[in-house]
Residue frames relative to the residue before (quaternion, step in Angstrom):
aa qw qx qy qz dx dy dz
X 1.0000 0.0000 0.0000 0.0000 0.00 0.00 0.00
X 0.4839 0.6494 -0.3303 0.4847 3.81 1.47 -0.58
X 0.7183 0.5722 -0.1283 0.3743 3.14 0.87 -1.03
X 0.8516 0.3564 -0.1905 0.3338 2.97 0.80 -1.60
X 0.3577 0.5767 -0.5493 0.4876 3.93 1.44 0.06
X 0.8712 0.3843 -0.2080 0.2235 3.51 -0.19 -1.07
X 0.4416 0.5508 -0.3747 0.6010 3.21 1.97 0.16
X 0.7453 0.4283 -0.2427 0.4496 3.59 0.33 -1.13
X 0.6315 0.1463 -0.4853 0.5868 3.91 0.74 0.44
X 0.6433 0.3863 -0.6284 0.2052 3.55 -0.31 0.06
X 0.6006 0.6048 -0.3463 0.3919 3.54 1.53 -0.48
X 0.6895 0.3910 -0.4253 0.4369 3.46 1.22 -0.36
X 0.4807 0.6781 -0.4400 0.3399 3.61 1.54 -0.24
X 0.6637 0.3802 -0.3264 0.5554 3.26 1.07 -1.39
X 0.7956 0.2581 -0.3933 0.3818 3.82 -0.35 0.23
X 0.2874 0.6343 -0.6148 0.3703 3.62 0.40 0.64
X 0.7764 0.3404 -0.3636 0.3862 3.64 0.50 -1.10
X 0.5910 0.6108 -0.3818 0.3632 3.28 1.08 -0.89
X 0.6700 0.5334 -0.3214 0.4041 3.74 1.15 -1.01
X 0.5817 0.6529 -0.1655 0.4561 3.38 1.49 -0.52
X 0.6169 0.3799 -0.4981 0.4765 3.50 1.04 -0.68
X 0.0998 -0.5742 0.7984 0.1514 2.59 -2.28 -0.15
X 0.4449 -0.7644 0.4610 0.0719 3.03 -1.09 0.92
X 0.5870 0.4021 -0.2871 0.6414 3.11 1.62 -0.40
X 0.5525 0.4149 -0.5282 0.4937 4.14 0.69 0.50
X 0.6449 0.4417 -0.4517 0.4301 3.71 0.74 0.21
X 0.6363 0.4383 -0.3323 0.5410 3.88 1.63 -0.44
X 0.4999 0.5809 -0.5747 0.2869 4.03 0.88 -0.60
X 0.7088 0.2637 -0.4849 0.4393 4.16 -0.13 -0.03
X 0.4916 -0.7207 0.4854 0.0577 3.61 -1.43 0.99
X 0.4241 -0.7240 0.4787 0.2583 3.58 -0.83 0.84
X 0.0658 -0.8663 0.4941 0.0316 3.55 -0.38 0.64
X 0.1146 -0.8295 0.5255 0.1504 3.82 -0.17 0.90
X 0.4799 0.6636 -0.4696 0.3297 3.48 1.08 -0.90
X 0.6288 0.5923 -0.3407 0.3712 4.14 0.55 -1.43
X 0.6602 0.6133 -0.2263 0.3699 3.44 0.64 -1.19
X 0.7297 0.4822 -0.1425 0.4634 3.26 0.14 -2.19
X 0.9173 0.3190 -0.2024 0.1262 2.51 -0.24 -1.50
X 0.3524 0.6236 -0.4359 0.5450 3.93 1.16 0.77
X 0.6875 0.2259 -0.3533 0.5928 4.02 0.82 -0.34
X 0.6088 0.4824 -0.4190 0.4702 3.44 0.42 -0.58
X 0.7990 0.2797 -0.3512 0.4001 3.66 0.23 -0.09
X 0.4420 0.5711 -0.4620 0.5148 3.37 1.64 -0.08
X 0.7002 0.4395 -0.3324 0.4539 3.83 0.39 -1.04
X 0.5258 0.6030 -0.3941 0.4523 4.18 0.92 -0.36
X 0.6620 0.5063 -0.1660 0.5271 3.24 0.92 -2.11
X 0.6882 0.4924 -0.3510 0.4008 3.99 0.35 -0.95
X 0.6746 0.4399 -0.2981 0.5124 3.92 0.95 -0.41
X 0.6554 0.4324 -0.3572 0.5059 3.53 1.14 -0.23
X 0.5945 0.3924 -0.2889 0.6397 3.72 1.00 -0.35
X 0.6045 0.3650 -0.5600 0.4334 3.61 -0.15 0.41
X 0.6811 0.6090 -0.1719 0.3684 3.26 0.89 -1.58
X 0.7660 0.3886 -0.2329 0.4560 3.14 1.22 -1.02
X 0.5479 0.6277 -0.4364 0.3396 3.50 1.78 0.19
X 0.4159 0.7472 -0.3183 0.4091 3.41 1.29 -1.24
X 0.7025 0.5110 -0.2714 0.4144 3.49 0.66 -1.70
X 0.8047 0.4045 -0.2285 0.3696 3.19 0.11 -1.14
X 0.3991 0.7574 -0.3615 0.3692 3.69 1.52 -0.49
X 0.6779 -0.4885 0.3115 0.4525 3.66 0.61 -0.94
X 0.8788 -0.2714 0.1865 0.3455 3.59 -1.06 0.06
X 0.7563 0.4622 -0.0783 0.4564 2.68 0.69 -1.58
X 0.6249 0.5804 -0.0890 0.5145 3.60 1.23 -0.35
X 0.4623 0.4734 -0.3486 0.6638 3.58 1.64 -0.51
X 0.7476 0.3104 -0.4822 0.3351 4.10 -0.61 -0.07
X 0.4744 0.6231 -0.3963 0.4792 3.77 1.69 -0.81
X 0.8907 0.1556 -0.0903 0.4176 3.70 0.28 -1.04
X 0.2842 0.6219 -0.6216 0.3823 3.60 1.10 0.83
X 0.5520 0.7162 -0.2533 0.3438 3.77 0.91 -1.22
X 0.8362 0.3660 -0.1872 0.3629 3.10 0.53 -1.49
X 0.6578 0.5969 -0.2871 0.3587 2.68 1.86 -1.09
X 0.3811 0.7968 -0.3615 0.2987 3.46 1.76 -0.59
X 0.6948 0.5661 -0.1127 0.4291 2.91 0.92 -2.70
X 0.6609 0.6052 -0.3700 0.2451 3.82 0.39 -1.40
X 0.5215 0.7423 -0.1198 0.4033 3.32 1.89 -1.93
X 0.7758 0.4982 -0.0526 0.3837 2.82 0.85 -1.70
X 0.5912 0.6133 -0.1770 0.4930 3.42 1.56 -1.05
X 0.7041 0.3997 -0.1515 0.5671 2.99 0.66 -2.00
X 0.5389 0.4647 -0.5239 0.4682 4.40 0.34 -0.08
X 0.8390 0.3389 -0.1740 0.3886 3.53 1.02 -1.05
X 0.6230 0.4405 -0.3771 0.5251 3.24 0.98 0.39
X 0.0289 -0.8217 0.5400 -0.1799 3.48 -0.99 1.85
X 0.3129 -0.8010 0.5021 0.0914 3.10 -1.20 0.52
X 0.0696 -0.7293 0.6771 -0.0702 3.78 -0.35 1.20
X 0.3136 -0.5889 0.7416 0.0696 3.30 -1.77 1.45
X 0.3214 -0.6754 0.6339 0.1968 3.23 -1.41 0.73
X 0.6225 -0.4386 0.3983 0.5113 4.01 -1.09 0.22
X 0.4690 -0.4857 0.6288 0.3857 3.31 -1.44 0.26
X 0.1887 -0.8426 0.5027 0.0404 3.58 -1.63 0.75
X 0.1671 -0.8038 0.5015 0.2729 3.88 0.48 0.72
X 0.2341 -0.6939 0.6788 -0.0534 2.94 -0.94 0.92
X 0.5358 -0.5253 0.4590 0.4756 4.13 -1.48 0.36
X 0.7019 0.5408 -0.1923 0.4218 3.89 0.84 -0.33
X 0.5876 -0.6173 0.1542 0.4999 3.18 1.70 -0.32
X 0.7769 -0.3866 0.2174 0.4468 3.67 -0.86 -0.50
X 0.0463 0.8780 -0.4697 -0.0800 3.72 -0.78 0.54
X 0.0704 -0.8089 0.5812 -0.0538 3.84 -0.13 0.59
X 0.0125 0.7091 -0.7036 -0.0445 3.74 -1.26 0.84
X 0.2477 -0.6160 0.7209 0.1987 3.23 -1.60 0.40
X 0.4151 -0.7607 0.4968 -0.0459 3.16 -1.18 1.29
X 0.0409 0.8374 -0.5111 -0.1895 4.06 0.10 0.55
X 0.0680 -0.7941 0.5904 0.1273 3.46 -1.03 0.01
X 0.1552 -0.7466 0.6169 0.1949 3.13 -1.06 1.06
X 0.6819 0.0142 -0.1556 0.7146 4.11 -0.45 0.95
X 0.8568 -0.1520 0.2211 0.4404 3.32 -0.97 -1.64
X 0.4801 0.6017 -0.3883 0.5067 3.86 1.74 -0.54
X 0.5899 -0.4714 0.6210 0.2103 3.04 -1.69 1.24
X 0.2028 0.7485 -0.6231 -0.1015 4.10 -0.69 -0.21
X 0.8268 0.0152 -0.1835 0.5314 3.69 0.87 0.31
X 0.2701 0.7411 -0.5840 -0.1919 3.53 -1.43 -0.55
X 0.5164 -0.6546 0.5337 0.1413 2.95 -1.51 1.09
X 0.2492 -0.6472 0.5724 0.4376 3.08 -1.59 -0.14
X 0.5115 -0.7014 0.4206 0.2635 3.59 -0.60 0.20
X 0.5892 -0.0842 0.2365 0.7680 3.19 1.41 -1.73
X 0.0591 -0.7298 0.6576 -0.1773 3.42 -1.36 1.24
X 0.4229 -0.5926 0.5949 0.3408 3.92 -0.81 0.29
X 0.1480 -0.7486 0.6271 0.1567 3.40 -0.79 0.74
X 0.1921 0.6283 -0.6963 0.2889 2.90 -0.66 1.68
X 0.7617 -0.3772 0.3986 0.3445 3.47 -1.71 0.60
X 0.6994 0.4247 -0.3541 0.4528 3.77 0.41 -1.27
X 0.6337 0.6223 -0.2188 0.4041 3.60 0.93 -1.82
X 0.7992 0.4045 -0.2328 0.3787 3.64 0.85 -0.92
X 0.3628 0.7619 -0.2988 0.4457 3.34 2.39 0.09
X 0.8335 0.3525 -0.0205 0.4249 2.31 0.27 -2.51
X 0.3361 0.7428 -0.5004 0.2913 3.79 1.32 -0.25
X 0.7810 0.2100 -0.1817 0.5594 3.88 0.18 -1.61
X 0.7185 0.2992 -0.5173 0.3558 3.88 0.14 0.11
X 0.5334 0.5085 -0.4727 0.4832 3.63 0.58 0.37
X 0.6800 0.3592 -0.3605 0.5279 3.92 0.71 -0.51
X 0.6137 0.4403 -0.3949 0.5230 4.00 0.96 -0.06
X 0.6689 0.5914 -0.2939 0.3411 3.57 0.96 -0.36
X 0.5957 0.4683 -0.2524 0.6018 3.28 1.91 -0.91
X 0.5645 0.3601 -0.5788 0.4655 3.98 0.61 -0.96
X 0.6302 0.4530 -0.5631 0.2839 3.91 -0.23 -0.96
X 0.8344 0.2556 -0.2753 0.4032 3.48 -0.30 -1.66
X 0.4232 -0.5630 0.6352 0.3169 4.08 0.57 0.05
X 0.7823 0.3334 -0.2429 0.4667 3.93 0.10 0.43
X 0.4660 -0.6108 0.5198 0.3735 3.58 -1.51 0.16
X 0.4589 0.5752 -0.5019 0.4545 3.82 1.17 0.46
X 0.3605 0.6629 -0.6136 0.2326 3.53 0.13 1.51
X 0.8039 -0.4525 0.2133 0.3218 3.87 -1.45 -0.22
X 0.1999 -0.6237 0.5977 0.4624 3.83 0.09 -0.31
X 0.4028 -0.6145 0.6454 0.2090 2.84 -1.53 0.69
X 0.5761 -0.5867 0.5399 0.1801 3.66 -1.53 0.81
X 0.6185 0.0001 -0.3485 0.7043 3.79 -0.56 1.67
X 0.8215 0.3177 -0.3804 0.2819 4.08 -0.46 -0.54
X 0.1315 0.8046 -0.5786 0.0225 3.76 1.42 0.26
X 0.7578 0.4119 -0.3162 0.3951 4.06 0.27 -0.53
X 0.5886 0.5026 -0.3087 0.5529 3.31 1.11 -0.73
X 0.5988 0.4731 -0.3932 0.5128 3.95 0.59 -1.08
X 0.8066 0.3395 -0.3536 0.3304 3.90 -0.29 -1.00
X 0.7812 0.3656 -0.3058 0.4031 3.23 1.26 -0.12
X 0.2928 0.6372 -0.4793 0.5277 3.01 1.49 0.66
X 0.8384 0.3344 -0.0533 0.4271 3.40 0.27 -1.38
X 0.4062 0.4801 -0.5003 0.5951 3.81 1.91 0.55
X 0.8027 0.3570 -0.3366 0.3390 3.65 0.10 -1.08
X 0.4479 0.5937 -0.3759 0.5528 3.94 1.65 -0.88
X 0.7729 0.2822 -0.4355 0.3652 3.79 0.01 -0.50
X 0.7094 0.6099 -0.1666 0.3115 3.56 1.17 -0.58
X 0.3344 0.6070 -0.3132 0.6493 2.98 2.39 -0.16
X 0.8545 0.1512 -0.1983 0.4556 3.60 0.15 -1.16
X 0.2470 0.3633 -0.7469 0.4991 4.22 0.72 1.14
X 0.7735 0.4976 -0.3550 0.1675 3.69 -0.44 -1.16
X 0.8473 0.3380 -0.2062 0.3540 3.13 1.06 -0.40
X 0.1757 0.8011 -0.3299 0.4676 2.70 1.94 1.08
């Protein structure tokens, strides 16, 4: 009976913390790709207009060489869009990609929102290498991110109905 008072609070001591975690207070802050990228991606957009626009200014002869490209760039950039899929709740939290497309080809996808967890920040770049390959939202789940993958690959298929 000496014993058993002093077993039974350290046992509720040692589980207090456990009763306390949550697992979803380690997923409440959100991956965001969109912050990152998108500063080189517009540096690399901005770097074909400034070449293009040097040529021009060079001299005469040089204005018919880059009337062309400038034509093509127009023409690209009209055809290259970007479609967000819905945001999906998931047991792990919310996930949302934006999809780009140049004509009908997949050429990027973001995540928008993601759970920021270890597994989620794995499976993040082999799930965006999995869609450029197959051109579709009919890729694998990845192994540890099963909740984060199907909703990756609910909102990735719904980006590209939309842009249909």
């Amino acid at each position: 009976m000496k014993r058993a008072i002093p077993v039974l609070a350290l046992s509720v001591a040692g589980l207090v913390p456990v009763w306390l975690y949550s697992p979803a207070a380690g997923h409440e802050g959100e991956i965001s790709e969109i912050a990152a990228p998108e500063a080189p991606q517009q540096q690399q957009s901005a770097a074909p207009q400034t070449t293009s626009a040097a040529p021009k200014t060079t001299g005469s002869a040089a204005a018919p060489k880059t009337t062309q490209p400038q034509q093509t760039q127009p023409q690209q950039q009209a055809q290259t869009r970007s479609v967000s899929g819905p945001a999906v709740n998931t047991s792990e939290g919310t996930v949302q990609v934006q999809v780009t497309f140049q004509g009908t080809k997949i050429t990027d996808v973001k995540a928008l929102r993601a759970p920021n967890s270890n597994p989620t920040r794995m499976a993040l770049p082999l799930l965006k290498q999995s869609a450029l390959k197959a051109q579709s939202a009919d890729i694998d789940t990845v192994s540890g991110a099963t909740a984060t993958s199907e909703g990756y690959k609910a909102s990735l298929q719904a980006a590209i109905d939309g842009a249909k």
